[in-house]
Structures are given as C-alpha cells and as structure tokens.
C-alpha positions in Angstrom: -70.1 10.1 -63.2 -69.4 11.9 -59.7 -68.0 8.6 -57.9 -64.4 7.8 -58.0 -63.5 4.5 -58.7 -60.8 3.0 -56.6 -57.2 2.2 -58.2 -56.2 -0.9 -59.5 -54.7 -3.1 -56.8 -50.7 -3.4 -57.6 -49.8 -7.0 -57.4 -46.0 -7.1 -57.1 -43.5 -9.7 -58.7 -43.0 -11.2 -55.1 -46.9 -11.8 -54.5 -46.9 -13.5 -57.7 -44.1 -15.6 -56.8 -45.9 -16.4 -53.3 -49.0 -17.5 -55.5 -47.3 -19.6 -57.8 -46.1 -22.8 -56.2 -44.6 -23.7 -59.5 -41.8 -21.0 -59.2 -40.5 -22.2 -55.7 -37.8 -24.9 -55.8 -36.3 -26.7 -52.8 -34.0 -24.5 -50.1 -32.8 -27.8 -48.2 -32.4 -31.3 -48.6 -35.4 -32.8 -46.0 -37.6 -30.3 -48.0 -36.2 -32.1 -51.5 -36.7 -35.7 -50.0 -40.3 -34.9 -48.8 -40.6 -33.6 -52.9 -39.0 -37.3 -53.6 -41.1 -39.2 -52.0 -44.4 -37.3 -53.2 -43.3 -37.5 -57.2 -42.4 -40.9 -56.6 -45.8 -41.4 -55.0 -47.3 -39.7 -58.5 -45.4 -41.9 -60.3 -46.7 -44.9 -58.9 -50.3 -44.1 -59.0 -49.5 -43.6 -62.8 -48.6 -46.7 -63.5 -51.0 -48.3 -60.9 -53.8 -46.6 -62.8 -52.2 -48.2 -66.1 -53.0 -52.0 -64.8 -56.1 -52.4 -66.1 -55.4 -50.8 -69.2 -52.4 -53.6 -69.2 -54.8 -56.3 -67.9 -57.1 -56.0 -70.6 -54.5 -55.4 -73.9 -52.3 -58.4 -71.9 -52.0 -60.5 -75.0 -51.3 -57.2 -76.9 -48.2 -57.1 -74.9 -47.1 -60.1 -73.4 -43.7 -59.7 -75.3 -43.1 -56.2 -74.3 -43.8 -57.2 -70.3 -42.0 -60.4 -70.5 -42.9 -63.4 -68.3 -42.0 -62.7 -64.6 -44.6 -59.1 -65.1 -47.2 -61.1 -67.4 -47.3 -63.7 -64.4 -47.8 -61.0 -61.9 -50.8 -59.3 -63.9 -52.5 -62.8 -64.6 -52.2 -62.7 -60.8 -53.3 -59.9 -59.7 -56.6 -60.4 -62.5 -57.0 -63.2 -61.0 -57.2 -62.0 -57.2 -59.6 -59.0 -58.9 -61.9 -61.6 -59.9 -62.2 -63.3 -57.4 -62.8 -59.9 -55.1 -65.6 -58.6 -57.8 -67.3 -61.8 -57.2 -66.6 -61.6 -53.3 -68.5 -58.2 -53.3 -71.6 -59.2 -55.7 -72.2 -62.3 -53.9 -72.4 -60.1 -50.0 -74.8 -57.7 -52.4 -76.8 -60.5 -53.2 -77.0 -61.9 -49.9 -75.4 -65.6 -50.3 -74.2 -68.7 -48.3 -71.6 -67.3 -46.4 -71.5 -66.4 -42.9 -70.6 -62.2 -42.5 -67.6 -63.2 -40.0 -65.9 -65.7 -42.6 -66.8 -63.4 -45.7 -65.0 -59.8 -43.4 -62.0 -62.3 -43.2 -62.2 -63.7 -47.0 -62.0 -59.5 -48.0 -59.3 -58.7 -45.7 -57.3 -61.1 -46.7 -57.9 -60.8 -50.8 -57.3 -56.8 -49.7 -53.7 -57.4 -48.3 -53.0 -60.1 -51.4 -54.3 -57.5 -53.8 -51.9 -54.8 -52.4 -49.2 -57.3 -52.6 -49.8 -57.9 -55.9 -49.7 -54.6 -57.0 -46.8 -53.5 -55.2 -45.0 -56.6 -56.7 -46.5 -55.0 -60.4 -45.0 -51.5 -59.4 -41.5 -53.0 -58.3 -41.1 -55.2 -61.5 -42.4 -52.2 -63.7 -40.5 -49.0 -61.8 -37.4 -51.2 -62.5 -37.7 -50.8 -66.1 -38.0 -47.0 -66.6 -38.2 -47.2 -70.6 -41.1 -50.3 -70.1 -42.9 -47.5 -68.0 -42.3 -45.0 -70.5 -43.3 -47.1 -73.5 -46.5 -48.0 -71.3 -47.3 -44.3 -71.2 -46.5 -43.3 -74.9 -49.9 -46.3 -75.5 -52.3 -42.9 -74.7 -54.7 -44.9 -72.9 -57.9 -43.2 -71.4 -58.0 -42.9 -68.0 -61.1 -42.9 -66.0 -62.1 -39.2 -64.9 -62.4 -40.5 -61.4 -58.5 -42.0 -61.8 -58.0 -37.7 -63.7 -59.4 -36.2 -61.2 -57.5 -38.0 -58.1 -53.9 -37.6 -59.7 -54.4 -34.0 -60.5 -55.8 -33.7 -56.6 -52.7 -35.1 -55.8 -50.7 -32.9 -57.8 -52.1 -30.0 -56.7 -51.4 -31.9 -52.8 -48.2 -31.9 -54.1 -47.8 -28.9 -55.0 -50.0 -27.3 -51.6 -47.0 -29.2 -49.4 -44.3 -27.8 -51.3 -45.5 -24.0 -51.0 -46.1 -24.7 -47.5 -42.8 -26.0 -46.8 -40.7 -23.5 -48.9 -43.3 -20.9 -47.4 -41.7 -19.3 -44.2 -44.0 -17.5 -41.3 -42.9 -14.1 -42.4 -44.0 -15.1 -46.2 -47.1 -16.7 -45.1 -48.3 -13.4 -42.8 -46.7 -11.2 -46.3 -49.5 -13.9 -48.2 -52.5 -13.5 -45.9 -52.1 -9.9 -45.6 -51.9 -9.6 -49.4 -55.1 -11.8 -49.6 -57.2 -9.5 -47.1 -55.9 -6.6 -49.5 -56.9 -8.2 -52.5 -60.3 -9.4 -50.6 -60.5 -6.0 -49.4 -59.9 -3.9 -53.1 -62.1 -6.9 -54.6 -65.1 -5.9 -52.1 -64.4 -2.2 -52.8 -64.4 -2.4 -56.3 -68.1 -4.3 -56.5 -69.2 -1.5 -54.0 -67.8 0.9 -56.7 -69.6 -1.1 -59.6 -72.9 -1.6 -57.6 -72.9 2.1 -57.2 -72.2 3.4 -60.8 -74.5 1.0 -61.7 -77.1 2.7 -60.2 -75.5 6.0 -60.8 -75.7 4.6 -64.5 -79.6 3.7 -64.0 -80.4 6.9 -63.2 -78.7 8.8 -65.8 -80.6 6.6 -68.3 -84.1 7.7 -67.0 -82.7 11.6 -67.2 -81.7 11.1 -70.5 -85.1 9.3 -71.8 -87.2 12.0 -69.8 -84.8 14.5 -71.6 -85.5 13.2 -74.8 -89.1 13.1 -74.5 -89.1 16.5 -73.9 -86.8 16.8 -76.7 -89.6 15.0 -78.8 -91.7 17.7 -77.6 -90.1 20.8 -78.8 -89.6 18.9 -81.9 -93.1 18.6 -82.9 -93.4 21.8 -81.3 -90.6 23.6 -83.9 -91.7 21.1 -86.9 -95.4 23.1 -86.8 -94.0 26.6 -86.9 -91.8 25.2 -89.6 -95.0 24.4 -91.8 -96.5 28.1 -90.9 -92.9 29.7 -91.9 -92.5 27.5 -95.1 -95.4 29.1 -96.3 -94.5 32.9 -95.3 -91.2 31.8 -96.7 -92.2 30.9 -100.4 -93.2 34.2 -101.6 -89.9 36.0 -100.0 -87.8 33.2 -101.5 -89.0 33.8 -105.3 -88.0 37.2 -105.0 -84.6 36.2 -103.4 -84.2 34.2 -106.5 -85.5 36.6 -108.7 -82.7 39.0 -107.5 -80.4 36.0 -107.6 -80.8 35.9 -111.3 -80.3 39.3 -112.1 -77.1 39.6 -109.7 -76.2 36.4 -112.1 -76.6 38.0 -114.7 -74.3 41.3 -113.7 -71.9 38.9 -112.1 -71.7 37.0 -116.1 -71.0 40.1 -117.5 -68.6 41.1 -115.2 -66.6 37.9 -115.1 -66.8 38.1 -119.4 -64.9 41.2 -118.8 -62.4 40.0 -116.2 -62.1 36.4 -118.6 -60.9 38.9 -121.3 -58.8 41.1 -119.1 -57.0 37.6 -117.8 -56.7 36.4 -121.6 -54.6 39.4 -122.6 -52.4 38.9 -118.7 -52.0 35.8 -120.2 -50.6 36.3 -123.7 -48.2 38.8 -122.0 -46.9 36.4 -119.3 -46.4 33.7 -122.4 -44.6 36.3 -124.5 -42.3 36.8 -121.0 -42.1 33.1 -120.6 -40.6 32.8 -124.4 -37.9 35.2 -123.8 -36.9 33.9 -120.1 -36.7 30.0 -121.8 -34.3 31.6 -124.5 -32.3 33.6 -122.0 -32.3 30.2 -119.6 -31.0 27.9 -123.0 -28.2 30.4 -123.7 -27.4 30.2 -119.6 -27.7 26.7 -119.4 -25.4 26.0 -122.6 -22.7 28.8 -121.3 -22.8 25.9 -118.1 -22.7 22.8 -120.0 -19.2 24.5 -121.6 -18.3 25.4 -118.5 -19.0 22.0 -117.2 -17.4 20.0 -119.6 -14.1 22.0 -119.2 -14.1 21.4 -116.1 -14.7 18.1 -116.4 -12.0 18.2 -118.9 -9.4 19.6 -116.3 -10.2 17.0 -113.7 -9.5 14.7 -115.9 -6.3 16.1 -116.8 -5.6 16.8 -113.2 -6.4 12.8 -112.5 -3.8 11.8 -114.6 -1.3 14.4 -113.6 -2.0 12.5 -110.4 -1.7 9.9 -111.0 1.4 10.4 -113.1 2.9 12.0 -109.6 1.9 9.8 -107.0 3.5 6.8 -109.9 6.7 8.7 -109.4 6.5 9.3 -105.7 5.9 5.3 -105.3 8.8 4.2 -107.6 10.7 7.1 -105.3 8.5 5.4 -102.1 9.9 2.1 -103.2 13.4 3.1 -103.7 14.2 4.8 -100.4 11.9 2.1 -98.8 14.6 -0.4 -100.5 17.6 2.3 -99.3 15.8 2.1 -95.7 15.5 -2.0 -95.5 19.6 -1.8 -96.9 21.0 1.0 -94.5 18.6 -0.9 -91.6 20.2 -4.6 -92.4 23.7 -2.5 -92.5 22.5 -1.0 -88.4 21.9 -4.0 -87.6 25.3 -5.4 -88.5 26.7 -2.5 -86.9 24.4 -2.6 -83.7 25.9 -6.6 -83.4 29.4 -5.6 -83.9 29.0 -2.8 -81.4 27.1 -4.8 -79.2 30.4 -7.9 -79.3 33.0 -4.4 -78.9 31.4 -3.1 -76.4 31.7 -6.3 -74.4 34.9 -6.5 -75.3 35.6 -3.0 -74.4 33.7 -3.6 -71.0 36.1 -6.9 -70.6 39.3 -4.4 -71.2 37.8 -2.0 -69.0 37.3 -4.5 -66.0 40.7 -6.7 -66.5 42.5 -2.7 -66.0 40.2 -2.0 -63.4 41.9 -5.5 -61.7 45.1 -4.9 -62.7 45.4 -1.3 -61.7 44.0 -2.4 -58.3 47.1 -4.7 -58.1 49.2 -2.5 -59.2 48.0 0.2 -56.9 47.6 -2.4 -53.6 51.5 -3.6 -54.6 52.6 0.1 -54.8 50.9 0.4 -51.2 52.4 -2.8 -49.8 56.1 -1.7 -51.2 55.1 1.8 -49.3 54.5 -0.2 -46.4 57.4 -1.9 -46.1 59.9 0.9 -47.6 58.3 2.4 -44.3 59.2 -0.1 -42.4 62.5 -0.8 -43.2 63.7 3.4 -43.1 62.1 2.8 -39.5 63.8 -0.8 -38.6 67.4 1.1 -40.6 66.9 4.3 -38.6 66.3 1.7 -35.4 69.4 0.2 -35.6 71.6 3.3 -36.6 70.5 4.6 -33.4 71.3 1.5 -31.9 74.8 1.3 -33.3 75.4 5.1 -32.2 73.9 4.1 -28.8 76.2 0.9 -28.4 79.3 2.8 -29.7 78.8 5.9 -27.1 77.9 3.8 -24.3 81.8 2.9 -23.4 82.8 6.1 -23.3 80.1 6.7 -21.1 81.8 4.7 -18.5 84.9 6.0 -18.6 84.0 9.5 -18.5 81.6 8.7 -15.4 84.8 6.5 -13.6 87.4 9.3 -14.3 84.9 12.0 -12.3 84.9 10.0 -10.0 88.6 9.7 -9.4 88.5 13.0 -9.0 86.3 13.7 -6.6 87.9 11.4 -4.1 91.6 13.0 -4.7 90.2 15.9 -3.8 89.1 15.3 -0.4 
C-alpha cells in the first residue's frame, strides 16, 4: 500500500539455543554439583509438600511407611498442632506473656524443621517409597504449584547463567535489543498501514457512492432507451425470422447434400473393412507360421544345447580326470625336482672338493718341483765346490813360482 514492511527478523539456531535453557547441559563438574544440589533441593520440596497429604491418609498407609516414618509423621502432626494452636491463641490475644510466646514459636520452629528433615532423611532413603508416594496423584495446593515451578524455572535461570559465558551473554542482549528493536519497527509498520488501511477504506466508500450515483444516473437512460429500443428490436426479430427461415432451407439442402457424403463414405467403409479382413487373415497365417517355426526352432534348441551339455559334462568330466592326473604329476615333479635340486647341490659340493683337492695337489706338485729343483742345485753346488778349491790353490802355486 506504498509502505514497505520491514523483513522478518532471522532468528538463528544458536539464538535459539541461548534461549532455551533446556538445551544446555553441564561443561564442568562445579557447574554439575551446583545442578546436584538444586534437583536435590526440588526433590525435597516434593516430598516435603507430600506430608500433609501423608499426614492426613496416615492410616491409609501406615504399612507402606513402616513404623520408624509413621512415628516421625505422628510427630511432626503433633508439633503442627501444637504451632496452629500457638498462632490462633496470639491472634486471639490470650494468657501468655509476648516474650515467653516469641520463645514458645522459635523453639516449635527449629523442632518442626527437625522433624521434617528427619521425615526427608527416612523417606529419600527409600527411593521406590518416594516413588510410590508420587504415583498416589495427590493435589497439591496452587500455592505449593506455583513455588516448585518458581523454583524450577530458578533452576533453570542458574544453570543458563552459569553455562552462559560473557561473550554469549553480550551475543544474547544484543540479539534482544535486535529483536526489541524489529518488534518496535514492525508495530510502527502495522500502526502505519493501519492508517494507510483507514484511509483507503473512506476512498473506496466515497468511490462507491459516486459509483451509486452514475448508477442511478445510467439505470434512467436505460428506461428512456428501453423504450426507443422496443420498436427497433421487433423488427430485428422480424428479420430474424426470415433469415431463419432462409438459413432452414439452406441447411435442408446441406442435410441432404451430407446424407448422400454419407452413404458414399459408408459404401468406402464396406470395401476398406473387406480389404482390412483379407489383410488381417493373410497376418494371422503369417503369424501362426511363425509361431510355428519358433516353436520348432525352441526345440531344435533345446535339442542342441541337450547335446552340447551331455558334450559340457563329458569334457567337464575329461577336465576334472586330466586335472586330478596334473596334480599327480605337479606332486611328483614337485618331490623330483627336490631331488634333482638335492643331486644338483651334493655335485655342486663334491665338485668343489674335487676342484679345491686338484688345487691343493697343484700346490704342492709346485712345491715339491721347487724343493726337487732346490736341492739338485744344491747337490750340483756341493759337488763343484771342491774343485773349486783346488783350482783356486793350484793358481796360486803358480803365481808364487813365478816370482
């Protein structure tokens, strides 16, 4: 209507999670004690809000509390009494001096706190007696409602806080001024089509007055036409009925003309149905031999493929004989072939012998043409050596004669 309405304000998965304090779980173990000690605290205002419930159904279920708990709740109706009628008689004004009744009502106070903490001990101690005390359905007081779901939502207002950290809880009040912010611009929006609204609905009765207007205007000079009218509409019908009756004649004609098509078109459709009968029994034939041939062709088939599995199955049979015989023959080759490599390696050895004998007889052959050639010089050595002397002692003769 000429004002644009602002967009819908996104609210992401994360925001949602931040406004849900059901979704958050505990990050660290002080964080899960502080939980602890709230449910228990729920707990125990559960059952203490079940005592007088207990109290007054005590004979009920005496047997289910058993004696040490009955005693307690005797007890503790008891000590109620007794404070109810502490309380009326300082509302009526009795006896007793204001000093001696403040010290009367402390002391039934810290008694009756005893006593119920006693109740809760004996009655948390028996999970299934609590749970059995529960399943009974009894009806609260809306007072007693309204302060356990407070609590609850206490509860739950620590544990966001605590699992909240400073950066979520600026993220949170940010997103709140947004949302505050889009909320406030969206009633601005609705305030102002609303008025934009208002206003169009005054143009549009003021435009439909005028509307009635020309109306009544157009319905008078339809009354003075309607009369100018009549005497140009009974000749239009006049010439009406004689275009009628031109039009009869002409379509009697035409009838006639479409009569005769139509006997032609029949005598067409005759012959083409006998021509289509003789082509569509020419097909059966045709269809029925060559149903006939696959039928014969089947069997042929399966005559052959018969053949080729007996043939299948005897050079399958061939194949499981000549692979049980390669088998045999892969074993025997397999114990040769060990033997072979056996054969092989005790030549190897012996050869190696053979050849490191051969090398040591070399060796010594060597040695002994060397320690033989030795001593033949030795001998020749030893023989010549005498004569050595002599020839050296007979020069030397000589050589003195001659001087």
């Amino acid at each position: 209507l000429g004002i644009a309405i602002p967009e819908k304000a996104t609210i992401t998965s994360d925001a949602m999670k931040m406004l849900d304090p059901h979704g958050l779980k505990p990050a660290n173990i002080e964080i899960e004690r502080i939980v602890n000690v709230l449910d228990e605290t729920i707990a125990k205002l559960e059952m203490s809000s079940l005592i007088p419930c207990v109290i007054d159904s005590l004979d009920r279920f005496a047997d289910m509390l058993g004696p040490e708990i009955t005693t307690n709740l005797i007890e503790h109706q008891k000590l109620s009494n007794e404070m109810e009628q502490l309380l009326s008689s300082s509302e009526e004004g009795g006896t007793m001096r204001p000093e001696e009744q403040q010290g009367r009502l402390c002391l039934l106070q810290q008694r009756l706190k005893c006593s119920v903490r006693n109740i809760l001990r004996l009655l948390l101690a028996n999970p299934s007696l609590c749970q059995a005390l529960k399943d009974k359905t009894w009806v609260r007081g809306s007072p007693t409602e309204g302060f356990l779901k407070a609590f609850g939502e206490f509860r739950n207002f620590i544990l966001e806080r605590l699992l909240t950290s400073p950066v979520e809880e600026e993220e949170k009040t940010r997103f709140a001024a947004d949302l505050s912010l889009q909320i406030r611009k969206n009633t601005e929006a609705i305030t102002a089509l609303q008025a934009e609204l208002a206003a169009a609905i005054r143009t549009r009765e003021e435009e439909i007055h005028m509307k009635d207007n020309v109306i009544k205007d157009l319905k008078t000079s339809i009354q003075n036409l309607t009369t100018g009218c009549e005497a140009a509409i009974q000749q239009m019908k006049e010439e009406g009925e004689r275009k009628q009756r031109e039009e009869l004649q002409a379509s009697e004609a035409r009838s006639a003309r479409l009569q005769q098509d139509i006997q032609q078109l029949g005598a067409q459709l005759s012959a083409l149905v006998l021509e289509h009968q003789a082509s569509e029994l020419a097909l059966r034939k045709r269809n029925c031999r060559m149903e006939t041939e696959i039928v014969n062709w089947i069997q042929k088939y399966d005559t052959d493929m018969g053949e080729k599995q007996a043939e299948y199955e005897e050079v399958q049979a061939a194949y499981a004989q000549e692979k049980a015989q390669l088998s045999l023959l892969t074993e025997k080759h397999a114990v040769l072939l060990q033997e072979y490599s056996q054969i092989v390696e005790e030549r190897r050895i012996r050869q190696e012998k053979e050849e490191l004998a051969l090398k040591e007889l070399n060796t010594m052959n060597l040695a002994a043409a060397r320690i033989q050639a030795f001593w033949r010089g030795y001998l020749v050595r030893s023989l010549y050596k005498p004569k050595k002397k002599k020839t050296t002692k007979k020069k030397g003769k000589g050589k003195k004669a001659k001087k």
